[in-house]
C-alpha positions in Angstrom: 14.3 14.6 11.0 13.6 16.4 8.0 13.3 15.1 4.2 11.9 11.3 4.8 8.6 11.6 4.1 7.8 9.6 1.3 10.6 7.4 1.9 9.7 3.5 1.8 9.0 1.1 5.4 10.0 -2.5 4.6 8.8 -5.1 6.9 10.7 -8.2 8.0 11.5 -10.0 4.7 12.3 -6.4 2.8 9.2 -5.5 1.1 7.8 -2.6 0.6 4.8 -1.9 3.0 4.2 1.6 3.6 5.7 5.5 3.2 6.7 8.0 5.8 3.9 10.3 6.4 5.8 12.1 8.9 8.6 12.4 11.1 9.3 14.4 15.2 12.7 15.1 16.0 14.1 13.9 19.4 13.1 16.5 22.5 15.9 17.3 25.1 15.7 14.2 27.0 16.2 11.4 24.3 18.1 10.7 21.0 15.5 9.5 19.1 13.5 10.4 16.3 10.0 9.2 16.0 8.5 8.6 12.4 5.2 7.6 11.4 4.3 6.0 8.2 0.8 5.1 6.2 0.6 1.2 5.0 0.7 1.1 1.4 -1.6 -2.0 1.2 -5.3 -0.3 1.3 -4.6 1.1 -1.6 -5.1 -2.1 -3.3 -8.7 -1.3 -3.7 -8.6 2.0 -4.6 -10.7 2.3 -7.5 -9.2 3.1 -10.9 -10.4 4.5 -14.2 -11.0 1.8 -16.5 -9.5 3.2 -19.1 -5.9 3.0 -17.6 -6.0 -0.5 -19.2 -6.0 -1.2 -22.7 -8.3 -4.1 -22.4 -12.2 -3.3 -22.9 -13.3 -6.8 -22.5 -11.8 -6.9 -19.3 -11.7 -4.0 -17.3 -9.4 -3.6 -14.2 -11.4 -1.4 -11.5 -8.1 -1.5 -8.6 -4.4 -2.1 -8.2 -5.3 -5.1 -6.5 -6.2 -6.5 -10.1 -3.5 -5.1 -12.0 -0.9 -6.9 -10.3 -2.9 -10.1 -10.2 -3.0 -10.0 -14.0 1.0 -8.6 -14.5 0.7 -5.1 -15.2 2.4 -4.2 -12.2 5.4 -5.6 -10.2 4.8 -7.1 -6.6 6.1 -9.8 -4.6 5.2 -12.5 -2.8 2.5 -10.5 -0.2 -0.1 -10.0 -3.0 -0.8 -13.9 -2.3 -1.3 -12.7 1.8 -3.9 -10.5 1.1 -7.9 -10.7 1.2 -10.2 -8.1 0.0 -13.9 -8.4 1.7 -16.7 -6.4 0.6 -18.7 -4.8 3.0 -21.2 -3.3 0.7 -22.1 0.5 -0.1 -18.4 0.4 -2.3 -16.4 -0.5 1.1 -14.2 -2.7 1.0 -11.8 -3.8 3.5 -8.1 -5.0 3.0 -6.2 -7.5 5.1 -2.5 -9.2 4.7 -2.6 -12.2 6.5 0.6 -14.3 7.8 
């Protein structure tokens, strides 16, 4: 089905936690349509320019620290996940239950 991709995925209590990436339409046999969608949550370490900030003194390098300090909106789920770093600038996102 045409014209969802970039529409939101919510998970069980509502939230937000990914975008269609793309979508199949059903094949002769079946009704169906069958979307796929990227999880929004990696993007929590994304690194940012520091500069996007007003605050020299203490610069915010990922999303992941913007919404811990306010700047942006988020619910409950930014207290589910865990950032590890795996050295050489990886770092690895989880959301745990």
């Amino acid at each position: 089905m045409g014209g969802m991709s970039g529409g939101p995925v919510f998970n069980e209590a509502g939230s937000a936690c990914g975008v269609i990436c793309s979508s199949f339409g059903a094949d002769d046999n079946e009704d169906s349509f069958i979307s796929y969608c990227s999880l929004i949550y990696p993007i929590m370490v994304a690194e940012l320019d520091n500069n996007m900030v007003n605050n020299p003194d203490s610069p915010i390098s990922n999303p992941y620290e913007l919404a811990q300090r306010g700047y942006i909106q988020v619910d409950d789920t930014i207290n589910k996940i865990t950032i590890a770093d795996l050295g050489n600038g990886k770092k690895q996102v989880r959301v745990v239950e």
